[in-house]
C-alpha positions in Angstrom: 30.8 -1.0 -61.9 28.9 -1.3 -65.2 27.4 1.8 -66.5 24.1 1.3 -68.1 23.1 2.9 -71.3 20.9 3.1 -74.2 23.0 0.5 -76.1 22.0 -2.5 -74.0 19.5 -5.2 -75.2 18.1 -8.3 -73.6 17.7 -11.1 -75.8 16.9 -14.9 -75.2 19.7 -17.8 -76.3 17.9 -20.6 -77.7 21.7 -22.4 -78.2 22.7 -21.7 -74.4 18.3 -21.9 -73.1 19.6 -18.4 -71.5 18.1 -15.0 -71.2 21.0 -12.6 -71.8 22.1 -9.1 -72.2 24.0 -7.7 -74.7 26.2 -4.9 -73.3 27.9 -3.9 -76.2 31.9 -4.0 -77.0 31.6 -7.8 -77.5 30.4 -8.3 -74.1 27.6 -10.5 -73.2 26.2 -11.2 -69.7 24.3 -14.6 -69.3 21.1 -14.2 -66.4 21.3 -16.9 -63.7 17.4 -17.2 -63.9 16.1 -20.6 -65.3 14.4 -20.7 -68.2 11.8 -22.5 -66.7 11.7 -19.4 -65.1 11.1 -16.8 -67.4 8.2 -14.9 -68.5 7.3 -15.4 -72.0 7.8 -11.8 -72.9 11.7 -12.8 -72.0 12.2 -15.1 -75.2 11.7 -12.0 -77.0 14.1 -9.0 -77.7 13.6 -6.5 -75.1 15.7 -3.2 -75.1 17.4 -2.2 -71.7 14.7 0.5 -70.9 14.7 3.7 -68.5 13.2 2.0 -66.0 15.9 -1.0 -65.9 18.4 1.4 -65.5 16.8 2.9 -62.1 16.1 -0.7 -60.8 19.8 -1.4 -61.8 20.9 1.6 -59.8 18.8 0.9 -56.9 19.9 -2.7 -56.6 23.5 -1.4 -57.1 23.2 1.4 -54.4 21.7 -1.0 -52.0 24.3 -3.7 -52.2 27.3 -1.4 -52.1 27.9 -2.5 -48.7 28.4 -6.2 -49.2 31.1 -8.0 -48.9 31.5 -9.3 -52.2 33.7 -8.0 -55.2 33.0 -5.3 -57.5 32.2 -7.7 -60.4 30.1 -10.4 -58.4 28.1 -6.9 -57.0 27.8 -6.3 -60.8 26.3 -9.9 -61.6 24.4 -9.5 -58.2 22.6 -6.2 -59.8 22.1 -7.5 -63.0 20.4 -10.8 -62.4 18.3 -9.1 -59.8 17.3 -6.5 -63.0 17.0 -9.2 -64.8 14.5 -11.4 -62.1 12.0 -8.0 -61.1 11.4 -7.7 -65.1 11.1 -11.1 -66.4 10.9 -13.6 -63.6 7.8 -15.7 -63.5 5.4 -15.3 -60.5 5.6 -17.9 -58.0 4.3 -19.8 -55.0 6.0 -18.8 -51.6 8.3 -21.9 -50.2 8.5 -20.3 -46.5 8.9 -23.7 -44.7 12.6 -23.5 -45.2 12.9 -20.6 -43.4 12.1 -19.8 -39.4 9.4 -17.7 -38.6 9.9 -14.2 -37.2 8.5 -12.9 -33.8 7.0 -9.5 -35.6 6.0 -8.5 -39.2 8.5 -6.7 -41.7 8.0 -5.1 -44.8 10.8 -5.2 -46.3 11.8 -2.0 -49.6 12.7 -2.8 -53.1 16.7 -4.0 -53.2 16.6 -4.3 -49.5 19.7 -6.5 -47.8 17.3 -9.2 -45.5 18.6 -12.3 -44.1 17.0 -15.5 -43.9 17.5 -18.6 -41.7 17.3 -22.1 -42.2 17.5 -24.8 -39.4 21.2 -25.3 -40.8 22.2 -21.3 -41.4 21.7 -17.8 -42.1 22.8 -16.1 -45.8 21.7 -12.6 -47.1 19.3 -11.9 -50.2 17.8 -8.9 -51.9 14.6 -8.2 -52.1 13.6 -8.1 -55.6 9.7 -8.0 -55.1 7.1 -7.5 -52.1 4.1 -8.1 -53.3 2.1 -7.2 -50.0 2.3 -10.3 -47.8 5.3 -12.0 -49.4 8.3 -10.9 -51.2 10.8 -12.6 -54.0 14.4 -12.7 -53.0 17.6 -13.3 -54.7 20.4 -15.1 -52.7 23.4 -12.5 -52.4 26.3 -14.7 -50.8 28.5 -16.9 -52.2 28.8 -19.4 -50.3 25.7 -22.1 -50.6 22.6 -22.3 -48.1 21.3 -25.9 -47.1 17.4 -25.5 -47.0 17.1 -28.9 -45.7 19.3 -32.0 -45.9 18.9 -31.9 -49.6 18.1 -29.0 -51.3 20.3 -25.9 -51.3 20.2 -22.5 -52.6 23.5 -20.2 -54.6 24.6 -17.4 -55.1 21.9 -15.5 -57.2 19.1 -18.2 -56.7 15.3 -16.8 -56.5 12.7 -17.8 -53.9 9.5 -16.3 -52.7 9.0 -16.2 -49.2 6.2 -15.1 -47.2 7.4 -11.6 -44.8 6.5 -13.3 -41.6 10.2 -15.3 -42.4 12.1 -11.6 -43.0 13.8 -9.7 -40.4 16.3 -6.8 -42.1 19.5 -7.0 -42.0 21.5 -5.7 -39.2 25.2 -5.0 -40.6 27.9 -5.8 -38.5 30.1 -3.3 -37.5 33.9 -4.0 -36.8 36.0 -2.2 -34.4 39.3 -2.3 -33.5 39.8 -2.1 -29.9 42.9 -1.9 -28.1 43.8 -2.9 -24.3 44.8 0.5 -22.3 46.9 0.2 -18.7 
């Protein structure tokens, strides 16, 4: 996985409308955050600061555990750097999501799963801000909200933490048949 270090620098695309960060060694990473998005601070350059580096390592420990590859738990890290810095405050949209029978407060980076009426899909949580939290879409396969609108892989949305239970990671044993 990427390494960060003092070399890296955020910087917004006017030709591609993208925020981006320059990694160094010719290599460029495009954010998967809207522009519409955005913070204003984010069509500015912006160094890749201390603090970036601990959120990317916390992200990055926290998702470990996915099933994803190394690269797309890369991109997964990034983005969600990339959302707690410079994504724009929004309005919960917890009606896609089913209400939970207790109260969770889900951690910074946290593996949570959400369910629609059509399916389940993991996120990370990139924000709780008390009563709600932002969270960033960590499969790659899609998740139907309703009967037209869908999340992907590293979509935002803010839901309210009635709609969170964690995560429960399935463990797979082998078993074999004795007699």
């Amino acid at each position: 996985m990427l390494k960060p270090n003092n070399s890296w620098k955020w910087y917004f695309d006017q030709q591609h409308n993208s925020l981006m960060l320059d990694l160094g060694n010719e290599m460029v990473f495009r954010v998967a955050i809207p522009a519409k998005l955005l913070v204003t601070c984010a069509l500015e350059d912006n160094t890749f600061t201390v603090d970036d580096a601990s959120i990317y390592q916390t992200f990055k420990d926290r998702i470990d555990n996915l099933d994803l590859p190394r690269a797309r738990k890369a991109e997964l890290a990034l983005n969600a750097v990339a959302a707690s810095r410079f994504h724009k405050p929004m309005m919960p949209k917890s009606w896609f999501f089913k209400t939970q029978s207790h109260g969770y407060e889900p951690e910074l980076g946290e593996v949570v799963t959400l369910e629609t009426e059509t399916g389940t899909s993991k996120f990370i949580v990139i924000e709780n801000s008390g009563s709600a939290s932002l969270c960033m879409m960590a499969e790659l396969d899609t998740l139907a909200l309703n009967s037209t609108k869908e999340m992907k892989y590293c979509d935002t949305i803010k839901v309210m933490n009635d709609r969170i239970p964690p995560f429960v990671e399935e463990l797979h044993q082998g078993l074999a048949l004795v007699g």
